[in-house]
Biopython code that builds the backbone (N, CA, C, O; Angstrom):
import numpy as np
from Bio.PDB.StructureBuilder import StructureBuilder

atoms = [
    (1, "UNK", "N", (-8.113, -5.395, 25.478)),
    (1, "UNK", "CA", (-8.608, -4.244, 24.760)),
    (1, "UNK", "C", (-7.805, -4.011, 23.466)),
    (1, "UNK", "O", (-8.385, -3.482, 22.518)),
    (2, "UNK", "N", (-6.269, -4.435, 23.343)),
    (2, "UNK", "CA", (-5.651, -3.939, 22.242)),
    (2, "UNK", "C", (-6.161, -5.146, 20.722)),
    (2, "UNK", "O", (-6.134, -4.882, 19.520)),
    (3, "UNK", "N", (-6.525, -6.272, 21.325)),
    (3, "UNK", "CA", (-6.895, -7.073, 20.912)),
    (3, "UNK", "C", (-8.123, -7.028, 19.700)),
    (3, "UNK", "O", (-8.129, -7.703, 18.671)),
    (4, "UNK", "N", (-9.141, -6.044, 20.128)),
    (4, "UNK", "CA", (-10.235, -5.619, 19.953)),
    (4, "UNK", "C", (-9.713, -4.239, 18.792)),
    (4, "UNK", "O", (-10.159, -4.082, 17.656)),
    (5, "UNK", "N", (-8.514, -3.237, 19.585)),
    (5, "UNK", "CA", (-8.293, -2.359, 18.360)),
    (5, "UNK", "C", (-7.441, -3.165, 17.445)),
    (5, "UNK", "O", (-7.691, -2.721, 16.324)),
    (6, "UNK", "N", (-6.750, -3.919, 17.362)),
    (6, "UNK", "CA", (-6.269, -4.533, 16.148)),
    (6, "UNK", "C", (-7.242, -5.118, 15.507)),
    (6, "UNK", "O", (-7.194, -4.631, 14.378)),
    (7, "UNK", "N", (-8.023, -5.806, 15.546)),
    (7, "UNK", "CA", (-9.439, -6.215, 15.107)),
    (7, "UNK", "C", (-10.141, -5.157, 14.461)),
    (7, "UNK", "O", (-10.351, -5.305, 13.257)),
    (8, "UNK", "N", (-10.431, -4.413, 14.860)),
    (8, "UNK", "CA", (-11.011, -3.023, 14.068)),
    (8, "UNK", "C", (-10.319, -2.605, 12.920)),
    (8, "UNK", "O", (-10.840, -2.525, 11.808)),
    (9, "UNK", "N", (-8.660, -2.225, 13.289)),
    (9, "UNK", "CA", (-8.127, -2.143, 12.625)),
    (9, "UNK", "C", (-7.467, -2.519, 11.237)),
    (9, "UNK", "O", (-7.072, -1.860, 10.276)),
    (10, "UNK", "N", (-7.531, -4.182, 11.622)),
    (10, "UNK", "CA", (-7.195, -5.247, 10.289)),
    (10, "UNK", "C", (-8.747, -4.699, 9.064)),
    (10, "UNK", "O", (-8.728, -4.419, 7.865)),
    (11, "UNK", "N", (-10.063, -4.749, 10.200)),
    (11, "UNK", "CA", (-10.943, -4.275, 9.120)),
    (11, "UNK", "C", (-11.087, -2.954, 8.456)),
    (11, "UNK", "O", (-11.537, -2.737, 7.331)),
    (12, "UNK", "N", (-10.737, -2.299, 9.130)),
    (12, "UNK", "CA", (-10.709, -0.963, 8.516)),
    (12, "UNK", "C", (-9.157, -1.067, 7.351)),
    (12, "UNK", "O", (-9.265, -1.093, 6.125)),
    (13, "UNK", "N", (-8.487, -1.089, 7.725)),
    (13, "UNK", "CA", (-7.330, -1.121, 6.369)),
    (13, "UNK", "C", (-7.716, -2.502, 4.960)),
    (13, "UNK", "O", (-7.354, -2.498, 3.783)),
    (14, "UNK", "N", (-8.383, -3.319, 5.560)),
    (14, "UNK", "CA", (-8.945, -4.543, 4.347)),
    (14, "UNK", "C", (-9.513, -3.893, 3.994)),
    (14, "UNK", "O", (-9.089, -3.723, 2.851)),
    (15, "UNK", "N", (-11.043, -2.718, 4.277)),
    (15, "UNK", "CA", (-11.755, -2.220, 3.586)),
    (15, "UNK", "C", (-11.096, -1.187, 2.633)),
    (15, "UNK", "O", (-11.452, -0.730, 1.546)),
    (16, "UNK", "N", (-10.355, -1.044, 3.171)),
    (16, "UNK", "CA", (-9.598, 0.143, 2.211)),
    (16, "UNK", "C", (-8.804, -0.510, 0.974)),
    (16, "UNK", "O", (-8.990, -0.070, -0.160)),
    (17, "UNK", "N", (-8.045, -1.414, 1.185)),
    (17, "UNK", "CA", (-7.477, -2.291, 0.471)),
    (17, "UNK", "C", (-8.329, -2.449, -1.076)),
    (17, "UNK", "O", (-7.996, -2.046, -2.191)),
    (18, "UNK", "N", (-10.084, -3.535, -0.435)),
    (18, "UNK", "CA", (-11.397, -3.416, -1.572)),
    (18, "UNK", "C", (-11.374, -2.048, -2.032)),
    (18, "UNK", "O", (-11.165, -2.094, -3.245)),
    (19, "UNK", "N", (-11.500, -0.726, -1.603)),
    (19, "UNK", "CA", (-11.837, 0.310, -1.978)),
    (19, "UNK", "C", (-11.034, 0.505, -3.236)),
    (19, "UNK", "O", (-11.517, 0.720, -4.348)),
    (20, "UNK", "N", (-9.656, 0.400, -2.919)),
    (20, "UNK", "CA", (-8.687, 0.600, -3.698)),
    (20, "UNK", "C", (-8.566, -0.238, -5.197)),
    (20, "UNK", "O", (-8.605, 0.284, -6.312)),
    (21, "UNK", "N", (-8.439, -1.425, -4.937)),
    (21, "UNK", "CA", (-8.706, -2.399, -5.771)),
    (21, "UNK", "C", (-9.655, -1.795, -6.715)),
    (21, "UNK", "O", (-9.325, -1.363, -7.820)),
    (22, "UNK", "N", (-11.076, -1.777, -6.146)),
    (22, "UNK", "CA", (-12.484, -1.368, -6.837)),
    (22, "UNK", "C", (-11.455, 0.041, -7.796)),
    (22, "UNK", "O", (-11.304, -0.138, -9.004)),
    (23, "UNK", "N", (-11.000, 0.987, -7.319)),
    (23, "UNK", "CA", (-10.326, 2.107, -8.129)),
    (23, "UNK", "C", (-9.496, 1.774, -9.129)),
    (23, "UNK", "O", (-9.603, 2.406, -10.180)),
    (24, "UNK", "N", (-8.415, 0.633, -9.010)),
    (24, "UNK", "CA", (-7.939, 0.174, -9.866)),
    (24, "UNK", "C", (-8.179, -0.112, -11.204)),
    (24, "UNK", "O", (-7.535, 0.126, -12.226)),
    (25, "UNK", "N", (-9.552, -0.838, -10.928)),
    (25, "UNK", "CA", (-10.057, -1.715, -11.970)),
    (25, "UNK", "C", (-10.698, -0.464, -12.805)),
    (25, "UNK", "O", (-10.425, -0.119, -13.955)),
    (26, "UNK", "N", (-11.785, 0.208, -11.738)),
    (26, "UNK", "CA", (-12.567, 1.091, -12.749)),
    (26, "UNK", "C", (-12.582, 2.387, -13.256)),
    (26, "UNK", "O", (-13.304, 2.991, -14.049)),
    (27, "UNK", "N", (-11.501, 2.685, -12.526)),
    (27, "UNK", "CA", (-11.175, 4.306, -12.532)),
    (27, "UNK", "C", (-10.847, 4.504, -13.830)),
    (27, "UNK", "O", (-10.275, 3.761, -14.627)),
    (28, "UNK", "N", (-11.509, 6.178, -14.002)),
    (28, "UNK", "CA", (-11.266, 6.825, -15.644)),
    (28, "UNK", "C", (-9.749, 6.715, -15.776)),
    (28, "UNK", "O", (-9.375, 5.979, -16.690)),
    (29, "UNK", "N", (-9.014, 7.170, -15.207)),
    (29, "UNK", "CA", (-7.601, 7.995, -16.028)),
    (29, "UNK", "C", (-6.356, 6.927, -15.275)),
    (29, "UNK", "O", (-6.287, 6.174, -14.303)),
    (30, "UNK", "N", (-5.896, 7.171, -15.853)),
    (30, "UNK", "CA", (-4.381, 6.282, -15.449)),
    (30, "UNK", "C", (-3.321, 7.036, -14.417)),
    (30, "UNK", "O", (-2.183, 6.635, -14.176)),
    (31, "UNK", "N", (-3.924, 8.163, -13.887)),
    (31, "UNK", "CA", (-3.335, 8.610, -12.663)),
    (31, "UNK", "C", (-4.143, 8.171, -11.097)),
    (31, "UNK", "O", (-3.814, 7.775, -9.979)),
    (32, "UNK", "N", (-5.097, 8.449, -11.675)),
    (32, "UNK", "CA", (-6.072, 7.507, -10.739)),
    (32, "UNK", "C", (-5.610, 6.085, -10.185)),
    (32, "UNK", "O", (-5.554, 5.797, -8.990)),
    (33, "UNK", "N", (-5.214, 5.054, -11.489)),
    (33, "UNK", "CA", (-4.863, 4.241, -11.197)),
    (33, "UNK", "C", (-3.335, 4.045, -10.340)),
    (33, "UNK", "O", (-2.949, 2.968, -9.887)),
    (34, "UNK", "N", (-2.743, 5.076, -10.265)),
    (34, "UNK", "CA", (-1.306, 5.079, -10.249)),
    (34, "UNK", "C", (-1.498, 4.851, -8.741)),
    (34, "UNK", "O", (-1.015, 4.035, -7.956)),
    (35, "UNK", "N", (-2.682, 6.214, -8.571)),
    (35, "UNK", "CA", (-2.760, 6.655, -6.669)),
    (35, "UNK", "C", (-3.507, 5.914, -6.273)),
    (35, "UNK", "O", (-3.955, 6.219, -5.168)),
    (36, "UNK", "N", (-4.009, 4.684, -6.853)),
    (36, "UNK", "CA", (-4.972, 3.987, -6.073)),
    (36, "UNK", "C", (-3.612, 2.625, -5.639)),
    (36, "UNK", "O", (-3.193, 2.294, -4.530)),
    (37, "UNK", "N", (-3.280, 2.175, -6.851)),
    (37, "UNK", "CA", (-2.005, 1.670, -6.302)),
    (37, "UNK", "C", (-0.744, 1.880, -5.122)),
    (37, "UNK", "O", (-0.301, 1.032, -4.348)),
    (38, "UNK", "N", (-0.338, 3.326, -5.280)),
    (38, "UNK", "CA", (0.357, 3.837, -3.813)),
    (38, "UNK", "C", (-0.779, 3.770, -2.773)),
    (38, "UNK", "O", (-0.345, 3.782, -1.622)),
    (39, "UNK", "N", (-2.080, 3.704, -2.874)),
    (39, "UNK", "CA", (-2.526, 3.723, -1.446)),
    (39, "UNK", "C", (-2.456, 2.447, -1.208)),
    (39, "UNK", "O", (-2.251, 2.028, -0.069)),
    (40, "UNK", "N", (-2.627, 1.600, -2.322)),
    (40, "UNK", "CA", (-3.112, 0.046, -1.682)),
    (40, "UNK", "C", (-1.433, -0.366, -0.628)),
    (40, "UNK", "O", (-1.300, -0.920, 0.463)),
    (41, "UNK", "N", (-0.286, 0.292, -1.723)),
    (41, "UNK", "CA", (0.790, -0.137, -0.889)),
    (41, "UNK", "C", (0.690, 0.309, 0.993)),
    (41, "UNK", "O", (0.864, -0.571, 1.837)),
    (42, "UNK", "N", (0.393, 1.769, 1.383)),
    (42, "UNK", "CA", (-0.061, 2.195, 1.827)),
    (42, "UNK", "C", (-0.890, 1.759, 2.859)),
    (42, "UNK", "O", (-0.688, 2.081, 4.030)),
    (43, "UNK", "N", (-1.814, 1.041, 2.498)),
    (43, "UNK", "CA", (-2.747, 0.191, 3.231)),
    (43, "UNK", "C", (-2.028, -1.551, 3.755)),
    (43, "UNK", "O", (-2.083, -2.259, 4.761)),
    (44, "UNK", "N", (-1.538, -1.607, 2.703)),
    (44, "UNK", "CA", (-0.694, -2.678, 3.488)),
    (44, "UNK", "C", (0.925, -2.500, 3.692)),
    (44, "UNK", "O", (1.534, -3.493, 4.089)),
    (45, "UNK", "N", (1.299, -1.880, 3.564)),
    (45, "UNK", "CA", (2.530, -1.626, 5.173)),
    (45, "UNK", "C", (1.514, -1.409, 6.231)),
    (45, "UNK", "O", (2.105, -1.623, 7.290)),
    (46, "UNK", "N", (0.204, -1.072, 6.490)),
    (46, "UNK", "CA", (-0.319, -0.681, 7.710)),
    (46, "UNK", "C", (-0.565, -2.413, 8.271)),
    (46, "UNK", "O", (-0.498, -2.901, 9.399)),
    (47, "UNK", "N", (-0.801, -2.883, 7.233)),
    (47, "UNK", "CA", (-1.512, -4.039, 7.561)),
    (47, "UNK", "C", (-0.460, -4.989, 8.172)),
    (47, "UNK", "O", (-0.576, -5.680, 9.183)),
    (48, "UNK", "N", (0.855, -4.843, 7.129)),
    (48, "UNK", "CA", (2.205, -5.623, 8.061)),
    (48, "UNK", "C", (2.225, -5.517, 9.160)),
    (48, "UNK", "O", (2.016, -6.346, 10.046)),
    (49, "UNK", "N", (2.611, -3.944, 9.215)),
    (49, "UNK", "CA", (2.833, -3.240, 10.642)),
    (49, "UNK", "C", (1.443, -3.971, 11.686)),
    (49, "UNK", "O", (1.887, -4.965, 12.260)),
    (50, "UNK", "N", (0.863, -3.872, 11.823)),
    (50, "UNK", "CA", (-0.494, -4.405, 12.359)),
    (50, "UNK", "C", (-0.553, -5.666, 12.495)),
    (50, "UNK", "O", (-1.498, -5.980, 13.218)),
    (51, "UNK", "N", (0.156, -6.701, 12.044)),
    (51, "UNK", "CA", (0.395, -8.223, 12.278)),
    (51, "UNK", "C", (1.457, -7.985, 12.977)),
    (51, "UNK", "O", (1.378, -8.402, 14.132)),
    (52, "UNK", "N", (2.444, -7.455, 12.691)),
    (52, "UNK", "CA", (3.748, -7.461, 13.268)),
    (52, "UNK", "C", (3.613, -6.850, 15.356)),
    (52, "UNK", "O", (4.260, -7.140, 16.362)),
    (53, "UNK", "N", (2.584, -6.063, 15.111)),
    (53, "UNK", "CA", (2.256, -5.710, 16.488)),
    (53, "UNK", "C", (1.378, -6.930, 17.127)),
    (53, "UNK", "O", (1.559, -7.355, 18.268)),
    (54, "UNK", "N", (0.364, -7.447, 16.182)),
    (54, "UNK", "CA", (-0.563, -8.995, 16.644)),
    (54, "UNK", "C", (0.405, -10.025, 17.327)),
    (54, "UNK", "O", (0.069, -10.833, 18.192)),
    (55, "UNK", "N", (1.278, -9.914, 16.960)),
    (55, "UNK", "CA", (2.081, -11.688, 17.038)),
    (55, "UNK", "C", (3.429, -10.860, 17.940)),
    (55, "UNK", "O", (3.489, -11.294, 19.091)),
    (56, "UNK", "N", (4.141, -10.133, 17.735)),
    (56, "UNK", "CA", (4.897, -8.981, 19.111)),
    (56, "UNK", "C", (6.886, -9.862, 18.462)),
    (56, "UNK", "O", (7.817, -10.482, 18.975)),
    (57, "UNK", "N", (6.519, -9.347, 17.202)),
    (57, "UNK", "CA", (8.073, -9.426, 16.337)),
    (57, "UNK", "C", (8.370, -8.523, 15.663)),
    (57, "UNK", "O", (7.566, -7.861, 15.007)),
    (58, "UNK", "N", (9.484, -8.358, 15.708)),
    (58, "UNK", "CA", (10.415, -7.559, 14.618)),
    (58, "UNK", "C", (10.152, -7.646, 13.189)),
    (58, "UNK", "O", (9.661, -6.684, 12.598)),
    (59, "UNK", "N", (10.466, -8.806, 12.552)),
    (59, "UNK", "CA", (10.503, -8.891, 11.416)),
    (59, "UNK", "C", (9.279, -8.387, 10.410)),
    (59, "UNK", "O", (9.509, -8.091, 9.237)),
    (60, "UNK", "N", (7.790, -8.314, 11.070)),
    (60, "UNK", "CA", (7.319, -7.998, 9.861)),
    (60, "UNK", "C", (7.489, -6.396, 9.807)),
    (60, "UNK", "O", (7.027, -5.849, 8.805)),
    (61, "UNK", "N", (8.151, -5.531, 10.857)),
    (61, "UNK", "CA", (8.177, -4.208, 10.635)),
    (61, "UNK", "C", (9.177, -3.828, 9.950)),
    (61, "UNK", "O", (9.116, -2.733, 9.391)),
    (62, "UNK", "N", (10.606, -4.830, 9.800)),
    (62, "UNK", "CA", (11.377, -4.890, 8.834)),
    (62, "UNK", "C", (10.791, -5.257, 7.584)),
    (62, "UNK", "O", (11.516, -4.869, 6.669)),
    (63, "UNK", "N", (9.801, -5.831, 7.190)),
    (63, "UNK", "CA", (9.093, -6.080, 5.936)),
    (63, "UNK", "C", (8.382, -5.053, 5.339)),
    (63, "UNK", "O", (8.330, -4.779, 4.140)),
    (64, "UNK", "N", (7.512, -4.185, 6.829)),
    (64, "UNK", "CA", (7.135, -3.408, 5.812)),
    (64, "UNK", "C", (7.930, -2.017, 5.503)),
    (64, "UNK", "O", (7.583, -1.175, 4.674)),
    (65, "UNK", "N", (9.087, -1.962, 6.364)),
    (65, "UNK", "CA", (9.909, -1.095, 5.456)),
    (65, "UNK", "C", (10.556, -1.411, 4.621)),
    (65, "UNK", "O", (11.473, -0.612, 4.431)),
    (66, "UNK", "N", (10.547, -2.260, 3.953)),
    (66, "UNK", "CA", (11.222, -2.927, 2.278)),
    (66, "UNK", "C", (9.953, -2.582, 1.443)),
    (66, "UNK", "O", (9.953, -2.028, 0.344)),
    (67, "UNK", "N", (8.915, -2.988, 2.126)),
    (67, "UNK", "CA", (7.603, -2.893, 1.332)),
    (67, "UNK", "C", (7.661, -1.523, 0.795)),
    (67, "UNK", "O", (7.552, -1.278, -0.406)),
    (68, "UNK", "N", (7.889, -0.362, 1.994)),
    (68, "UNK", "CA", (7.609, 1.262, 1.917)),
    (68, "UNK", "C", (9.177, 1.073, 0.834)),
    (68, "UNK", "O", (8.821, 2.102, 0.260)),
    (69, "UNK", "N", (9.846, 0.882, 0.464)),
    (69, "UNK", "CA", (10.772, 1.336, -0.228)),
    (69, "UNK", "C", (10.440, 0.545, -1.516)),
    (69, "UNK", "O", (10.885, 1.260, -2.413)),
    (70, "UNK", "N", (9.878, -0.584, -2.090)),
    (70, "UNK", "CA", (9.445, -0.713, -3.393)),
    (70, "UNK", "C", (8.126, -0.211, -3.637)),
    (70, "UNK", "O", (7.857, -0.007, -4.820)),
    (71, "UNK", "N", (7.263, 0.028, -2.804)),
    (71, "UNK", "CA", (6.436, 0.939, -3.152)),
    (71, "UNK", "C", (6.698, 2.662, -3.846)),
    (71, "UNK", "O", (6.258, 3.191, -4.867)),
    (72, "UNK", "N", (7.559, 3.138, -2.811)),
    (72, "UNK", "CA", (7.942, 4.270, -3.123)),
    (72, "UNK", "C", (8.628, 4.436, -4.543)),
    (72, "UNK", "O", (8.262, 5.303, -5.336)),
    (73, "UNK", "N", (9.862, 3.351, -4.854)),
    (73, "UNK", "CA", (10.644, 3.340, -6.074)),
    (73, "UNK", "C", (9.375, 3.094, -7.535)),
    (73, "UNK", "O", (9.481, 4.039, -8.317)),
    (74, "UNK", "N", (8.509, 2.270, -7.891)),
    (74, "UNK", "CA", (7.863, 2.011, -8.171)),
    (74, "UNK", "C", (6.841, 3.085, -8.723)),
    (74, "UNK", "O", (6.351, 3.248, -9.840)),
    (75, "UNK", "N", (6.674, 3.890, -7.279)),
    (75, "UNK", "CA", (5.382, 4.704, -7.775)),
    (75, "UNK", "C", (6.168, 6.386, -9.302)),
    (75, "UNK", "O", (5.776, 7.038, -10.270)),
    (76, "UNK", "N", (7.650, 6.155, -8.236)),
    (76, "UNK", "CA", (8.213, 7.187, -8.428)),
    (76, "UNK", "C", (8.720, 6.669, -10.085)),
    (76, "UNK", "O", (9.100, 7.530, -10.879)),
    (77, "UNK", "N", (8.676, 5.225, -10.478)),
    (77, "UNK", "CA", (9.342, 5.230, -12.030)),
    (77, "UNK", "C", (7.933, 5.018, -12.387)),
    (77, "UNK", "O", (7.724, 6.069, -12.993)),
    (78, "UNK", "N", (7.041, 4.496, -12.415)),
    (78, "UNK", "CA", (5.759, 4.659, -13.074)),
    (78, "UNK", "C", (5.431, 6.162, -13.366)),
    (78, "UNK", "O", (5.184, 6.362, -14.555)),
    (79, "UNK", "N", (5.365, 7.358, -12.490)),
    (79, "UNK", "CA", (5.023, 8.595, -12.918)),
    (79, "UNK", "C", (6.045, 9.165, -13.407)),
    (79, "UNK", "O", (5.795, 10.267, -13.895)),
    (80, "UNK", "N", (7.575, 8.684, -13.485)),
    (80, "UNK", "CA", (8.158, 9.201, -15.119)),
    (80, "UNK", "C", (8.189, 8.761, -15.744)),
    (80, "UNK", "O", (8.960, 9.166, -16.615)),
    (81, "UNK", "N", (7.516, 7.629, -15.993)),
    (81, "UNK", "CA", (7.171, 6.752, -17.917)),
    (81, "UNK", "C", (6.084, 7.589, -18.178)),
    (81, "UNK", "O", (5.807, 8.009, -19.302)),
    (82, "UNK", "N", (5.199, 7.942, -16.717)),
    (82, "UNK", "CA", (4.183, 8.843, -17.622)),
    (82, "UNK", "C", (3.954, 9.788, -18.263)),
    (82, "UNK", "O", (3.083, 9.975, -19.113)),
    (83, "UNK", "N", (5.285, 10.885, -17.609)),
    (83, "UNK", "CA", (5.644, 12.252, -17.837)),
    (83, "UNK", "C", (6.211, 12.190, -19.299)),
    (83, "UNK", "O", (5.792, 12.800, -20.283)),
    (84, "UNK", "N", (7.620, 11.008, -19.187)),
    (84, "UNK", "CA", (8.428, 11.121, -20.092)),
    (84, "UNK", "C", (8.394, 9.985, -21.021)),
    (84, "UNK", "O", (9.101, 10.061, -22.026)),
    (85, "UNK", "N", (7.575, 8.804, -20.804)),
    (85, "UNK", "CA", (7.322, 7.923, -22.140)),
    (85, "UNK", "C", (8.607, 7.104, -21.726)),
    (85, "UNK", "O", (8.362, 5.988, -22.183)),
    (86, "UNK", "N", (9.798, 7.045, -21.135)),
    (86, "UNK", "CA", (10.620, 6.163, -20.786)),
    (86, "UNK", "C", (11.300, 6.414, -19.626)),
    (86, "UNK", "O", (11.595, 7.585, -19.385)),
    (87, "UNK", "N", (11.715, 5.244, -18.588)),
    (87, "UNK", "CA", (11.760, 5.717, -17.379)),
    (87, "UNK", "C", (13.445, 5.932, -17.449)),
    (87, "UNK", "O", (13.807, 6.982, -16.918)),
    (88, "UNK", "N", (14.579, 5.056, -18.050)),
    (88, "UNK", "CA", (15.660, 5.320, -17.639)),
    (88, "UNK", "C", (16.431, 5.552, -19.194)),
    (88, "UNK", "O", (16.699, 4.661, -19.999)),
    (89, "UNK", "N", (16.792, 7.592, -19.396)),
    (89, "UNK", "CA", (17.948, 7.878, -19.557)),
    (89, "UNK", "C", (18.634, 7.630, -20.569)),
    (89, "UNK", "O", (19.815, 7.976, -20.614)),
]
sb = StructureBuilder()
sb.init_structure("model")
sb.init_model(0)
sb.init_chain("A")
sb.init_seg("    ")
for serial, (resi, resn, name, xyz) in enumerate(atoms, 1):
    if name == "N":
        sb.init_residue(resn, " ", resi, " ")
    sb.init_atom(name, np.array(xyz, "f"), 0.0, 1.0, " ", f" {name:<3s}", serial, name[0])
structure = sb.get_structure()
């Protein structure tokens, strides 16, 4: 049975993944683009996490917390180049 929700699951976060992407490309404003980017990260730490439970190891849940921490750094200096036109100081 868990077999079956990881299966669901890989598809439901890929679809989201396309969704995101699709926002990337076409979205009006460049904040849009910012948050379509944190989700895609978003969507895949789920997706690590979600292999990492498929295959029954450690390491990719250590991956996707490196992942969650350049995502996070990332999102956080992109929206002060936006605020402030330069990110460091």
């Amino acid at each position: 049975m868990i077999g079956y929700a990881l299966l669901f699951a890989y598809g439901c976060f890929s679809l989201g993944l396309l969704f995101c992407l699709y926002r990337v490309v076409f979205a009006p404003g460049l904040s849009d683009r910012v948050l379509a980017l944190d989700t895609m990260a978003i969507n895949m730490i789920a997706l690590l996490t979600l292999f990492g439970i498929d295959k029954g190891t450690t390491m990719y849940f250590e991956a996707s917390l490196m992942f969650a921490m350049v995502g996070f750094i990332s999102t956080v200096a992109y929206a002060k180049f936006v605020l402030r036109g330069d990110i460091i100081e």
